[in-house]
VOBA-1610 file (N, C-alpha, C; in pm, whole numbers, padded with zeros to 5 digits, always signed):
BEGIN
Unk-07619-10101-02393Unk-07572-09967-02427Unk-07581-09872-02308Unk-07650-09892-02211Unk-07743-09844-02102Unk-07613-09832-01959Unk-07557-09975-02027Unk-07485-10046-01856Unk-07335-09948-01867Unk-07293-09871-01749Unk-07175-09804-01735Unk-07090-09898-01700Unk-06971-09804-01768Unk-06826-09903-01776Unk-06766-09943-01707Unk-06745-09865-01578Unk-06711-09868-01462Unk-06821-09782-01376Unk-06823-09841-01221Unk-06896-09781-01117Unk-06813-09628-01082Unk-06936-09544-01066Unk-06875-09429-01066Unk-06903-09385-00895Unk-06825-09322-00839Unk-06872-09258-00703Unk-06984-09165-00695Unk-07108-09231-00540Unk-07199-09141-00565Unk-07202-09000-00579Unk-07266-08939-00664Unk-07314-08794-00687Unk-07247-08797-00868Unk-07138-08919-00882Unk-07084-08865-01016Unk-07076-08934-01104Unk-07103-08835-01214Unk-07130-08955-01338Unk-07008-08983-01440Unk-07040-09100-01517Unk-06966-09194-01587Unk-06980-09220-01705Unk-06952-09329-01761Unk-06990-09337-01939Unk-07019-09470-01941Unk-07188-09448-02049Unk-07186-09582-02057Unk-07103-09625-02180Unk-07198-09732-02242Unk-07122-09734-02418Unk-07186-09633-02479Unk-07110-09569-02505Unk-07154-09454-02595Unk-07243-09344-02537Unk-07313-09348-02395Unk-07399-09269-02330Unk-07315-09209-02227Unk-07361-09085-02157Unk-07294-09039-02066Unk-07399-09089-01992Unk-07367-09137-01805Unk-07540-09142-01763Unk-07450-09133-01580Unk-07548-09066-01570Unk-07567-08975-01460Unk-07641-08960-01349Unk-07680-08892-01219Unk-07814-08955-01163Unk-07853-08797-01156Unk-07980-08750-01171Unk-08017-08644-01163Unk-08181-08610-01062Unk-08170-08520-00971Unk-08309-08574-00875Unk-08329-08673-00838Unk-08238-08770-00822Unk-08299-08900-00749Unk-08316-09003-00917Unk-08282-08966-00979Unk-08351-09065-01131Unk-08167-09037-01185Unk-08192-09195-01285Unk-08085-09211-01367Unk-08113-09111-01488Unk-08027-09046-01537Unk-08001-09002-01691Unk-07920-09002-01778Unk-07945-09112-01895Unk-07893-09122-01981Unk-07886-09034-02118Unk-07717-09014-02165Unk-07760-08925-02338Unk-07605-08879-02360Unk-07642-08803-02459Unk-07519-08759-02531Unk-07553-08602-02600Unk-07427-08580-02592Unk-07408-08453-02688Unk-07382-08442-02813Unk-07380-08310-02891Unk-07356-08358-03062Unk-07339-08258-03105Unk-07201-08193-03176Unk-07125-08101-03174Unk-07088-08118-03318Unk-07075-07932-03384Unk-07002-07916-03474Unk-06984-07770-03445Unk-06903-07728-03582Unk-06841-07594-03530Unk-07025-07473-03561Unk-07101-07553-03590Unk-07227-07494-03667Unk-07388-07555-03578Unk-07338-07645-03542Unk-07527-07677-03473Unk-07396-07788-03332Unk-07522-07815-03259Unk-07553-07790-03084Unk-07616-07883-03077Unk-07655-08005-03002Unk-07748-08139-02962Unk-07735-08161-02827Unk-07828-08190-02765Unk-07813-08267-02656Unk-07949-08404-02640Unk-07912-08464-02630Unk-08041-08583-02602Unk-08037-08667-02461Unk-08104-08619-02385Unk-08155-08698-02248Unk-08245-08763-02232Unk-08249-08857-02178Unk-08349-09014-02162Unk-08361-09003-01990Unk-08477-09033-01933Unk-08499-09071-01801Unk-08559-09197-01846Unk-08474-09333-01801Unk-08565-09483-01881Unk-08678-09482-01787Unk-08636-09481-01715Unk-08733-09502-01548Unk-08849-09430-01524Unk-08835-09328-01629Unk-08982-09248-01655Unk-09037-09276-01759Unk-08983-09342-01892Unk-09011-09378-01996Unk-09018-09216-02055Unk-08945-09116-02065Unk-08926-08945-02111Unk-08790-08928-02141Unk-08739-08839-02222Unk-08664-08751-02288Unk-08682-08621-02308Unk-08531-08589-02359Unk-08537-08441-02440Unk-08447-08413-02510Unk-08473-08382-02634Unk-08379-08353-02715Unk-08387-08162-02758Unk-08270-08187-02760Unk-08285-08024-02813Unk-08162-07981-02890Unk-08157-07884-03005Unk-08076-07814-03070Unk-08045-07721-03116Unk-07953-07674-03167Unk-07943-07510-03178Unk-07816-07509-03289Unk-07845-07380-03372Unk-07763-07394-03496Unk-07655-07273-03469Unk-07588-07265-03375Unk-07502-07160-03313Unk-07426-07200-03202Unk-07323-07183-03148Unk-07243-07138-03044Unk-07355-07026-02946Unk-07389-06891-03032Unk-07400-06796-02947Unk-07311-06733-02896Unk-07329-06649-02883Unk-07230-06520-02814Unk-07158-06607-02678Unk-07055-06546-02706Unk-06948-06595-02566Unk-06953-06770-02536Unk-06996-06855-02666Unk-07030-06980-02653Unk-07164-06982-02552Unk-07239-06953-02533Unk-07402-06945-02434Unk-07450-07050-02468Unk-07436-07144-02604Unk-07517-07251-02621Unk-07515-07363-02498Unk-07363-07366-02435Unk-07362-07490-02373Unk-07419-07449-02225Unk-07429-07311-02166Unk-07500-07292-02068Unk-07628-07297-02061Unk-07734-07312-02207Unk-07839-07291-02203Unk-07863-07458-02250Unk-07781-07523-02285Unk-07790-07652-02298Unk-07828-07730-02137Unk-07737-07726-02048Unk-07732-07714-01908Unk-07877-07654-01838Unk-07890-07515-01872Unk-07999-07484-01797Unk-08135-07546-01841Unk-08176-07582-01938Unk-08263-07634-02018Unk-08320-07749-01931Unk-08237-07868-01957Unk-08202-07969-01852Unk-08247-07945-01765Unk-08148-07905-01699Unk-08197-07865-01523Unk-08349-07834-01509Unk-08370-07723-01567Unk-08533-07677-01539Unk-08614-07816-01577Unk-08599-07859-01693Unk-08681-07991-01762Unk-08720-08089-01634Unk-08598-08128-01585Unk-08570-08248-01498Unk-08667-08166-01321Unk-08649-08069-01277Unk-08708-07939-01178Unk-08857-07963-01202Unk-08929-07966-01330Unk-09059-07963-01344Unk-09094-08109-01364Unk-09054-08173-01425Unk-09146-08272-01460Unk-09065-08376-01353Unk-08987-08408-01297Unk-08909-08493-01240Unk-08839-08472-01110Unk-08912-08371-01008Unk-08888-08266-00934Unk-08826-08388-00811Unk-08671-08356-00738Unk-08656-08449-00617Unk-08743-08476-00505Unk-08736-08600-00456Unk-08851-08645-00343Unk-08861-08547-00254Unk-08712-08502-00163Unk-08722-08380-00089Unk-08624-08292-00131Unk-08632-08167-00034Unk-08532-08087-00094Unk-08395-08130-00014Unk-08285-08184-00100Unk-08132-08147-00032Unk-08107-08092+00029Unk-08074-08182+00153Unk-07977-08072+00280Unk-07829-08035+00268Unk-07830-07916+00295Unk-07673-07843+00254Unk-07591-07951+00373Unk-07487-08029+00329Unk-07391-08057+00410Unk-07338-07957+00472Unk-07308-08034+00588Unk-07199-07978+00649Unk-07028-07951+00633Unk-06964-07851+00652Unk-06824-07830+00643Unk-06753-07940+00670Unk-06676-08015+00664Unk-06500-08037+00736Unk-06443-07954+00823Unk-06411-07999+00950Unk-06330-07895+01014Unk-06183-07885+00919Unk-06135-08015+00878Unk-06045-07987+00814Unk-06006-07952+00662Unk-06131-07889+00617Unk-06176-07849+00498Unk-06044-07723+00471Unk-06044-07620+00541Unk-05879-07499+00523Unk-05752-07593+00475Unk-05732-07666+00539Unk-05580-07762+00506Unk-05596-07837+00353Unk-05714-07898+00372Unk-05761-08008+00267Unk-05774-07912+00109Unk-05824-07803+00115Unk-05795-07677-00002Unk-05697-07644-00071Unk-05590-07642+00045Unk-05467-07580-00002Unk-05438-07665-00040Unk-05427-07847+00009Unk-05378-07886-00082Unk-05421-07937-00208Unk-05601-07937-00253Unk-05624-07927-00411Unk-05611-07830-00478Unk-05562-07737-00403Unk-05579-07580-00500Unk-05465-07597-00561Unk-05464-07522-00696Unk-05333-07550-00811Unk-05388-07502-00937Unk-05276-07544-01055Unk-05321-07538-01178Unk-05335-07692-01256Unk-05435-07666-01328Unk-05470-07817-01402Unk-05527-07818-01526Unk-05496-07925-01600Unk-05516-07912-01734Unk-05578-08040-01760Unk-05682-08028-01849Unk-05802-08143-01927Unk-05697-08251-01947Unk-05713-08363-01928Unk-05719-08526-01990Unk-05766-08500-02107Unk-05883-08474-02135Unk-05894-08441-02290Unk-05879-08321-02405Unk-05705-08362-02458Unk-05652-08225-02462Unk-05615-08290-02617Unk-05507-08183-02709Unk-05404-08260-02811Unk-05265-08209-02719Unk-05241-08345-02706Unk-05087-08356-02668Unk-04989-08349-02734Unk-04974-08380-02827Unk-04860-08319-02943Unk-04917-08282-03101Unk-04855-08228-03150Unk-04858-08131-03294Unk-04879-08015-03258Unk-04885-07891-03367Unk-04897-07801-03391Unk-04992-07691-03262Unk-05113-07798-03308Unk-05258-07715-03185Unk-05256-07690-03059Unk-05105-07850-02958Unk-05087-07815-02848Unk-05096-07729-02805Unk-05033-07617-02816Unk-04999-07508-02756Unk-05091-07437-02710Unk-05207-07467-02733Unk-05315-07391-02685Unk-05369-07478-02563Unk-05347-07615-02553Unk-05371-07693-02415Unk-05309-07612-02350Unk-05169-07573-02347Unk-05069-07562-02318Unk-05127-07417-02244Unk-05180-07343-02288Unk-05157-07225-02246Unk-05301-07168-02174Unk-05408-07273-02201Unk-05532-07258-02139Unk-05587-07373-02020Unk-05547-07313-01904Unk-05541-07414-01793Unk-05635-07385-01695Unk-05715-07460-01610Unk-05810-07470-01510Unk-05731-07391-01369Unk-05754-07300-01300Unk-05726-07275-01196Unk-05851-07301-01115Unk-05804-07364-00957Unk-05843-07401-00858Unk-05814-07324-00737Unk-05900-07235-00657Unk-05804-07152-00561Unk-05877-07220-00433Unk-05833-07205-00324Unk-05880-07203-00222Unk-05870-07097-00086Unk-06021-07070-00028Unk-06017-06904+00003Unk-05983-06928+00131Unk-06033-06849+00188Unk-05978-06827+00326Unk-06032-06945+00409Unk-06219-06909+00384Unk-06299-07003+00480Unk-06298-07115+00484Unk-06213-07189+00343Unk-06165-07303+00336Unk-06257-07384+00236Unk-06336-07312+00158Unk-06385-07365+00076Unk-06296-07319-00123Unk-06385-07347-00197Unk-06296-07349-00295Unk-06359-07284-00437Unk-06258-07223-00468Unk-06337-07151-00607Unk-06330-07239-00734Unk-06349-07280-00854Unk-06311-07344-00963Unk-06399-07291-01104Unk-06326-07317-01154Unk-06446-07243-01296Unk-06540-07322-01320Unk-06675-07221-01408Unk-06808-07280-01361Unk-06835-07377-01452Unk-06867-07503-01448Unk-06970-07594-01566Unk-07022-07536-01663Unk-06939-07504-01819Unk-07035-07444-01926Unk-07090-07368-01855Unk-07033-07271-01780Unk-07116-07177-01735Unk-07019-07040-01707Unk-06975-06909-01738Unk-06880-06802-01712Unk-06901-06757-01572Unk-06805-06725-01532Unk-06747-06691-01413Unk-06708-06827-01303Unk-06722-06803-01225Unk-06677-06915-01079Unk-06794-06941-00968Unk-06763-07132-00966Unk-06815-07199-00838Unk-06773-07213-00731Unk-06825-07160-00592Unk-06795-07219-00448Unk-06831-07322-00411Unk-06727-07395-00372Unk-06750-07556-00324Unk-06654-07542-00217Unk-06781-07623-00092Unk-06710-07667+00026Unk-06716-07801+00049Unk-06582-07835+00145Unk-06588-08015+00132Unk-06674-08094+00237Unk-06751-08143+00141Unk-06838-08221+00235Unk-06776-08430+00322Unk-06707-08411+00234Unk-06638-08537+00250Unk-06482-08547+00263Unk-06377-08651+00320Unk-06280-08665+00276Unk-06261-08626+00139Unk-06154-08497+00086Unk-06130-08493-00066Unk-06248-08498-00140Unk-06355-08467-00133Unk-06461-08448-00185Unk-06525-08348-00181Unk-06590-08235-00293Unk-06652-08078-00232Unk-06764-08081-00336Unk-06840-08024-00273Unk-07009-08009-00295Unk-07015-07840-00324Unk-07078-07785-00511Unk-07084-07652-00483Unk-07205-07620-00403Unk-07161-07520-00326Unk-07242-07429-00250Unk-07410-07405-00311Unk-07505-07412-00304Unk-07633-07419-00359Unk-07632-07500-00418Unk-07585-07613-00495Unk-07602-07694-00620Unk-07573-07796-00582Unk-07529-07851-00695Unk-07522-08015-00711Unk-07394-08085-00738Unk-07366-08038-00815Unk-07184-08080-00874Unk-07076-08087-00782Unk-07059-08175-00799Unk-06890-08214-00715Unk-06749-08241-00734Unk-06682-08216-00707Unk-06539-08198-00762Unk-06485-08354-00642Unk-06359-08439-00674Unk-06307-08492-00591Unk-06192-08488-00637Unk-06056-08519-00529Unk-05943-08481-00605Unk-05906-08684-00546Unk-05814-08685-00658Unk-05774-08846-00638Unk-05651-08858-00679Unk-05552-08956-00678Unk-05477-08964-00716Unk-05427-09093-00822Unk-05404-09047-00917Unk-05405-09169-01033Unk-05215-09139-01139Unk-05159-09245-01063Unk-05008-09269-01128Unk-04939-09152-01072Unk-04992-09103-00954Unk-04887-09043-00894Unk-04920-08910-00918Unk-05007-08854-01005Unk-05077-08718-01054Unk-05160-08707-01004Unk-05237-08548-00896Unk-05298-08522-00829Unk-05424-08533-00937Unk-05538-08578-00923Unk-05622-08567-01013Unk-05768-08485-00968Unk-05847-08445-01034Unk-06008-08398-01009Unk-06115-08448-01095Unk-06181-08500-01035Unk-06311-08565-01129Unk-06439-08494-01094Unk-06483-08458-01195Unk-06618-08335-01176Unk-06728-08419-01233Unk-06815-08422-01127Unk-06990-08496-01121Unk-07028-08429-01257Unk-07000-08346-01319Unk-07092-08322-01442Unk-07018-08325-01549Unk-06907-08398-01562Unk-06782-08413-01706Unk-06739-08564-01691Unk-06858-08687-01723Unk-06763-08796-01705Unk-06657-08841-01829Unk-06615-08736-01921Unk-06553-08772-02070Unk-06409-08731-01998Unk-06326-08649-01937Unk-06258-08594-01875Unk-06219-08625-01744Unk-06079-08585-01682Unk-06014-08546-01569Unk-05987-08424-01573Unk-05946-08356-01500Unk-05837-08229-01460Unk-05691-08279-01392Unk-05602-08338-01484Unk-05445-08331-01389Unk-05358-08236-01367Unk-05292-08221-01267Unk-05245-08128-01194Unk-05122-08130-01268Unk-05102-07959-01270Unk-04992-07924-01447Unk-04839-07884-01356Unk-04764-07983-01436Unk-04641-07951-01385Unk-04551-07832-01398Unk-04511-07834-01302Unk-04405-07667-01332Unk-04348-07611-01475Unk-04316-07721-01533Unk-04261-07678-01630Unk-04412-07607-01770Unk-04497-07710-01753Unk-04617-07659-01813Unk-04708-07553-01766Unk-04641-07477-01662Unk-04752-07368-01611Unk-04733-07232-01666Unk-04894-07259-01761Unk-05000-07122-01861Unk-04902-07012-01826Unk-04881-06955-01719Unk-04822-06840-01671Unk-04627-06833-01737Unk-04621-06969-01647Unk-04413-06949-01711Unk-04436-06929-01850Unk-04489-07028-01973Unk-04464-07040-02060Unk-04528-06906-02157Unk-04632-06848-02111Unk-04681-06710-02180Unk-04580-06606-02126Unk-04511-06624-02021Unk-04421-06530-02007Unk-04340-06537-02069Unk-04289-06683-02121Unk-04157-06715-02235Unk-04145-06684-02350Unk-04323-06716-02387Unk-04358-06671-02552Unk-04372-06563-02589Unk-04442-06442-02501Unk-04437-06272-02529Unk-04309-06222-02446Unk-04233-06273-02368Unk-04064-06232-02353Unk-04024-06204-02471Unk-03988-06353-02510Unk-03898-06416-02646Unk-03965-06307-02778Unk-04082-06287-02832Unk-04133-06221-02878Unk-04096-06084-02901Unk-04122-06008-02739Unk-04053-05866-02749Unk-03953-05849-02741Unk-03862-05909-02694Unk-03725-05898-02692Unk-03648-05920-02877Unk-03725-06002-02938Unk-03666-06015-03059Unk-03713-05912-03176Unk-03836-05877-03103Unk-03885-05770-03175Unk-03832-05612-03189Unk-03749-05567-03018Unk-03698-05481-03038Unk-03548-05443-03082Unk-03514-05590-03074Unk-03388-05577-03142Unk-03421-05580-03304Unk-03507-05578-03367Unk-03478-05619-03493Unk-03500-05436-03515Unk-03618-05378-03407Unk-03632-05244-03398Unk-03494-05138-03415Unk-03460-05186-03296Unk-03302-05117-03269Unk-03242-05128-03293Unk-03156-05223-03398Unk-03061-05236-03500Unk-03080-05111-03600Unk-03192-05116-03665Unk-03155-04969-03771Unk-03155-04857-03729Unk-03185-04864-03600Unk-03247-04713-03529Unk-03089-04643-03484Unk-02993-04760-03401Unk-02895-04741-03351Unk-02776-04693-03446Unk-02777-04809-03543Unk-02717-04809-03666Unk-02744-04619-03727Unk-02814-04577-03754Unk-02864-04443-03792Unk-02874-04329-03720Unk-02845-04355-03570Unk-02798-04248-03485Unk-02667-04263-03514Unk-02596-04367-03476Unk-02454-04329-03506Unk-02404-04308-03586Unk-02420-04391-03731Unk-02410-04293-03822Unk-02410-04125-03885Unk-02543-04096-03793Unk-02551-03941-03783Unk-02446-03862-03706Unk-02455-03945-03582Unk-02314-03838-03491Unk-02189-03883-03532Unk-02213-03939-03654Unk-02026-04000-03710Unk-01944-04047-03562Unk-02009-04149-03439Unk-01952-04214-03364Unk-01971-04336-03389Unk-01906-04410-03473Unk-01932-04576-03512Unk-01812-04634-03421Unk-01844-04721-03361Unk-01837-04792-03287Unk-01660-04895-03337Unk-01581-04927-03276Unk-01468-04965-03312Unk-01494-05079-03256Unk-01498-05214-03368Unk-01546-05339-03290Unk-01425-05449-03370Unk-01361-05539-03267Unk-01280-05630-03357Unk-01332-05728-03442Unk-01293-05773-03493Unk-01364-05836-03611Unk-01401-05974-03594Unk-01394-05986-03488Unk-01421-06128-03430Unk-01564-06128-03392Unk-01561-06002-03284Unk-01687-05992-03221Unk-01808-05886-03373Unk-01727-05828-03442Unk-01860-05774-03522Unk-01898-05871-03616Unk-01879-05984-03647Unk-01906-06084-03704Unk-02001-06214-03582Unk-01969-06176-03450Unk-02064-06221-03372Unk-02183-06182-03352Unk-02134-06005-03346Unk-02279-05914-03350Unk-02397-05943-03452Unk-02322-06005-03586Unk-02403-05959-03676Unk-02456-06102-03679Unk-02388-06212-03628Unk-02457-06331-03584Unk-02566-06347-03536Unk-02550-06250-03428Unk-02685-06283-03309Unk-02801-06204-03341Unk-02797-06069-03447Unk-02906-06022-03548Unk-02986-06105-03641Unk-02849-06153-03669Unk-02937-06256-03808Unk-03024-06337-03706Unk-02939-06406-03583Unk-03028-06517-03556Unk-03163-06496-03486Unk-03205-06307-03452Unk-03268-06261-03371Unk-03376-06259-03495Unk-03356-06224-03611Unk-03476-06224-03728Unk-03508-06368-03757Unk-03413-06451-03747Unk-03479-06614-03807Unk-03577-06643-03702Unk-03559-06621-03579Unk-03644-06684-03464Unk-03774-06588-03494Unk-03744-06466-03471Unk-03889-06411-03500Unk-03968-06410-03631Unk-03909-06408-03762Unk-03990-06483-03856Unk-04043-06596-03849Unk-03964-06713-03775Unk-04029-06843-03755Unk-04204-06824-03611Unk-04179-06742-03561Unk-04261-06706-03469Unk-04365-06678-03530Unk-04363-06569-03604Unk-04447-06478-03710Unk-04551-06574-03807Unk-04450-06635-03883Unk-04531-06784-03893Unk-04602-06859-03856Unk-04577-06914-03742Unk-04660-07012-03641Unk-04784-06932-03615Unk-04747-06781-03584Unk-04851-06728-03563Unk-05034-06674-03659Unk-04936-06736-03798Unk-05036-06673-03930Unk-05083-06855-03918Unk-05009-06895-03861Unk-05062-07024-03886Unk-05214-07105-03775Unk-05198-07009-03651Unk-05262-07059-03553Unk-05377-06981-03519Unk-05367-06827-03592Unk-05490-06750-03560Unk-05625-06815-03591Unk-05574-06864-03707Unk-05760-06885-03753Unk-05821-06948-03688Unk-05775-07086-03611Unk-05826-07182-03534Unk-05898-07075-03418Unk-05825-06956-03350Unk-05901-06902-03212Unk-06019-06815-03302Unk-06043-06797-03417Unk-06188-06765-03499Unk-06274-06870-03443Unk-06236-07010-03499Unk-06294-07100-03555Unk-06310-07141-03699Unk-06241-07063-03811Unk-06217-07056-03916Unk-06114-07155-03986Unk-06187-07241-03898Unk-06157-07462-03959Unk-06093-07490-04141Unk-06160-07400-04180Unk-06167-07395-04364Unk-06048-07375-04399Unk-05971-07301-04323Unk-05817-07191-04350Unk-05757-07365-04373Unk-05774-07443-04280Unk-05694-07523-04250Unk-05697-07642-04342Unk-05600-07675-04453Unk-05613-07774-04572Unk-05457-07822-04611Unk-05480-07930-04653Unk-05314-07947-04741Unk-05237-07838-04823Unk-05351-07664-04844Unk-05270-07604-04934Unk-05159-07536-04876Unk-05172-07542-04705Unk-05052-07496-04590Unk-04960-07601-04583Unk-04938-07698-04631Unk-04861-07816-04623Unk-04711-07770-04663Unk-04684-07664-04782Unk-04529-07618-04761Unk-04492-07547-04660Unk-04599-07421-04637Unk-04606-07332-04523Unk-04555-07393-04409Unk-04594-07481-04375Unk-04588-07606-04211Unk-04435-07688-04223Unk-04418-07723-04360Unk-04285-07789-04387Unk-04158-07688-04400Unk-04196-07568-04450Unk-04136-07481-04406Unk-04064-07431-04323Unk-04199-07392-04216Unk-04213-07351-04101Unk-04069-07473-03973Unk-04101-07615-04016Unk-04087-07720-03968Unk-03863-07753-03965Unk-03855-07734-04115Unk-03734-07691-04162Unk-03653-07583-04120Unk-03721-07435-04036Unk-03694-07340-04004Unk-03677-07379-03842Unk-03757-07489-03780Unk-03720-07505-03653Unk-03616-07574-03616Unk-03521-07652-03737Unk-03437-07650-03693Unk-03270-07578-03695Unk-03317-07524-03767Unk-03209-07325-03761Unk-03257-07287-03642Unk-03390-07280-03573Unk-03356-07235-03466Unk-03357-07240-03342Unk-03321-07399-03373Unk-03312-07486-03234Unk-03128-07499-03250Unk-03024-07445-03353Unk-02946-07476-03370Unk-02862-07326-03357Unk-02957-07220-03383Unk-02936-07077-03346Unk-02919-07015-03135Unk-02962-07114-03100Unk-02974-07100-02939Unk-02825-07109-02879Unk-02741-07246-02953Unk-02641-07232-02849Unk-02559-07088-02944Unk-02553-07090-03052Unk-02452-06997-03117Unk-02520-06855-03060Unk-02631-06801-03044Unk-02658-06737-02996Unk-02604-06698-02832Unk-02601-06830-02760Unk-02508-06836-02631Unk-02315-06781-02647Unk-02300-06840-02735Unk-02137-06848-02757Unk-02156-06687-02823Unk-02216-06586-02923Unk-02233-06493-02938Unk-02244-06367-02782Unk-02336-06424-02686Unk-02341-06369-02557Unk-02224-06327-02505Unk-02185-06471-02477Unk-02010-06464-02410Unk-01913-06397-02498Unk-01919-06406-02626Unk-01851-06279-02711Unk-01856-06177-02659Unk-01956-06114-02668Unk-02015-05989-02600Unk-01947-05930-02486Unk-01924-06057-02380Unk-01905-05991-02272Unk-01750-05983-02269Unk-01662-06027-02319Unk-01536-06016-02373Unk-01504-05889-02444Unk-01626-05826-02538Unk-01529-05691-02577Unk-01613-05578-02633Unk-01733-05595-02523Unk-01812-05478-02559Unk-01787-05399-02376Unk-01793-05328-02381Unk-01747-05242-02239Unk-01889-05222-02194Unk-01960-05165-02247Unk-02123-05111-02232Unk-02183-05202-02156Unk-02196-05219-01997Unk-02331-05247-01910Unk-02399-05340-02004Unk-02485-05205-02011Unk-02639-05230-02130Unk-02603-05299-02262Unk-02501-05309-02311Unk-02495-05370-02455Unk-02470-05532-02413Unk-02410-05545-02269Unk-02359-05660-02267Unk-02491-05736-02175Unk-02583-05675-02142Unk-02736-05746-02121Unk-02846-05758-02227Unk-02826-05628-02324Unk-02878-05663-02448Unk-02840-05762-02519Unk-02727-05810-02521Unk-02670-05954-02626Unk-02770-06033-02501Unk-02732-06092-02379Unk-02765-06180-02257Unk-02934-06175-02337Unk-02965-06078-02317Unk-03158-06111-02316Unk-03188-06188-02478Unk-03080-06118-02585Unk-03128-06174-02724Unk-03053-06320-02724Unk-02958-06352-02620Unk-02930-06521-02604Unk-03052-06546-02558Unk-03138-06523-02445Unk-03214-06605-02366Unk-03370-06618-02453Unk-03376-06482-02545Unk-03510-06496-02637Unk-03464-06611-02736Unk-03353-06664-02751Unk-03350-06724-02889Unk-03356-06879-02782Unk-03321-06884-02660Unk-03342-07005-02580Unk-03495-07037-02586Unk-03573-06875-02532Unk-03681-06877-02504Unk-03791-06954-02654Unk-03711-06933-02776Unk-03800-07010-02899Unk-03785-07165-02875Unk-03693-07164-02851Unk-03642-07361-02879Unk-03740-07407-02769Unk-03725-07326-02629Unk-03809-07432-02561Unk-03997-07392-02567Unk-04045-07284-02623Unk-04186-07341-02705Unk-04143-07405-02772Unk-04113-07424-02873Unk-04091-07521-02962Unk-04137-07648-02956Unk-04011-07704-02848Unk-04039-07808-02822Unk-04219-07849-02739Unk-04170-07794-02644Unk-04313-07762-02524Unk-04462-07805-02604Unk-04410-07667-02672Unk-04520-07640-02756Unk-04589-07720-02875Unk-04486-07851-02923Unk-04490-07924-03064Unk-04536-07848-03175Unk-04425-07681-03177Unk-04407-07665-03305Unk-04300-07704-03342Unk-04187-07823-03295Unk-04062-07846-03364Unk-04148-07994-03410Unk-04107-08004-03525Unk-04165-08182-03521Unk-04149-08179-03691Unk-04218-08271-03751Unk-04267-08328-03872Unk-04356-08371-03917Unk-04473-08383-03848Unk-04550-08468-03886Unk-04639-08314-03913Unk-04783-08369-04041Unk-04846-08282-04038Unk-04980-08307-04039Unk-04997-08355-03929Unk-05096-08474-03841Unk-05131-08325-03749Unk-05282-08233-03749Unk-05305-08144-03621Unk-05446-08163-03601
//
């Protein structure tokens, strides 16, 4: 149970069967974690000392703190009773540590994620940034721990944080830039492709969002000024039957939005309970509605080009353009995102 699965590179740890095990001060450590949305475990073994520690806690804690105090616990435990032979010498830099930065610095997203259904979207939109500073060392977010680590490279592709212990290496596995962190052997970090980057796609989802939102705004508003100044608008009947196309299709997309959204809050609570077979029409619904408006995008396009055929108005003929590109902007979360699908597997 003891023996790891594969040899891991020194400083980083691996999995055994069922154990994570690690080297800590100079000594092996074996154990595991033990998680619910309500209590906290950790259990560490030093065999080689014939000692442990177990510890638990019936909370998260504020800002999640359990797993930093899980961490610090440890550390101190292993500091007192199991203290290293000497103290660690800070490596030395890379001269070519500046070059070697820029090229791990990026955006990256967990190996251990949900890749398709409903929940994606939150892989999707919560991603690891990696920067690299001037001096050529590197920032990364901290181990169960808030805020950011400095790590400089002590090795080829290899970086050591600054005071500590943990190490980042970047590797390459199937052609994807990868990072393996000395204190996460359950996980990678792969390097997130353009099309998946946190930034484009939150810009797509609160675009698409406001843009559909103020048209559904400005339809009665407009509608009711002109009405008031008795200047209604002389539209052929081709195109006011387009107009009223690309309205309708501007409310189906944002109701279907609206949805997803009553559907996904509770999970960023943690309010697990919401979530049961009694949402099962809600989702089939929801599911049935994605494809009106994966089918609303091109007519929404062919509505655009209406537009620009026989509305004279600048601004009216970029207002249709933006409510084509918000109704583009749903289909591709959608997809991205695996809220278009069937299954009700999350």
């Amino acid at each position: 149970m003891l023996t790891p699965s594969e040899v891991a590179d020194p400083g980083f740890g691996t999995m055994a069967h069922g154990f994570f095990r690690e080297t800590r001060n100079g000594r092996t450590v074996v154990g595991h974690g033990g998680d619910t949305l309500f209590f906290h475990t950790e259990l560490s073994l030093v065999p080689e000392e014939g000692a442990g520690i177990f510890v638990s806690f019936n909370s998260r804690g504020r800002d999640d703190a359990v797993y930093g105090l899980i961490k610090t616990v440890l550390d101190q435990f292993m500091d007192r009773y199991f203290p290293p032979a000497a103290a660690p010498m800070e490596p030395a830099a890379l001269t070519s540590a500046p070059a070697d930065a820029l090229r791990i610095a990026g955006r990256y997203e967990s190996s251990r994620r949900i890749e398709h259904g409903l929940l994606s979207i939150f892989y999707l939109l919560q991603q690891s940034v990696i920067r690299a500073n001037p001096d050529g060392t590197l920032s990364a977010p901290g181990s169960f721990l808030p805020g950011e680590q400095r790590f400089q490279e002590i090795a080829p592709d290899v970086w050591q944080e600054v005071g500590g212990t943990r190490r980042l290496a970047l590797r390459n596995v199937g052609g994807v830039p990868t990072i393996l962190d000395s204190e996460d052997p359950t996980s990678v970090l792969q390097a997130v492709p353009a099309h998946r980057s946190a930034p484009l796609n939150l810009t797509v989802l609160l675009g698409s969002m406001a843009i559909l939102a103020l048209t559904l705004l400005l339809w009665p508003v407009v509608f009711g000024l002109r009405r008031h100044y008795q200047r209604a608008p002389v539209y052929a009947p081709q195109w006011r039957r387009a107009r009223l196309l690309l309205r309708v299709a501007a409310t189906v997309d944002l109701l279907w939005l609206i949805g997803w959204t009553y559907m996904l809050l509770p999970i960023l609570s943690l309010h697990v309970e919401f979530y049961s077979a009694a949402h099962d029409p809600l989702i089939r619904t929801l599911q049935v509605l994605g494809l009106i408006v994966v089918a609303m995008a091109p007519l929404g396009l062919w509505c655009a080009w209406q537009g620009m055929r026989y509305e004279k108005s600048l601004w009216a003929r970029a207002g249709n353009g933006l409510i084509a590109l918000a109704l583009l902007g749903c289909v591709w979360m959608g997809f991205i995102g695996g809220l278009i699908g069937f299954s009700l597997n999350y």
